[in-house]
C-alpha angles and dihedrals in degrees: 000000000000089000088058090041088047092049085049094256115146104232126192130197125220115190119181117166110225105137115097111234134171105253089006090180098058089049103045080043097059098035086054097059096041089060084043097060097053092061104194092182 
């Protein structure tokens, strides 16, 4: 993804939880703000 938004590419992120995890809202909620914090936009 920072590679598209580098080379000037828009780049969207879907996210739809369908896998089964132990604790899934601490994971997608991590994961979340990771992506978050890198703000490629």
């Amino acid at each position: 993804m920072e590679a598209c938004t580098e080379g000037g590419y828009p780049v969207r992120a879907v996210v739809m939880p369908i896998l089964p995890v132990p604790d899934w809202e601490t994971v997608y909620g991590e994961f979340l703000r990771g992506l978050l914090r890198r703000r490629m936009y």
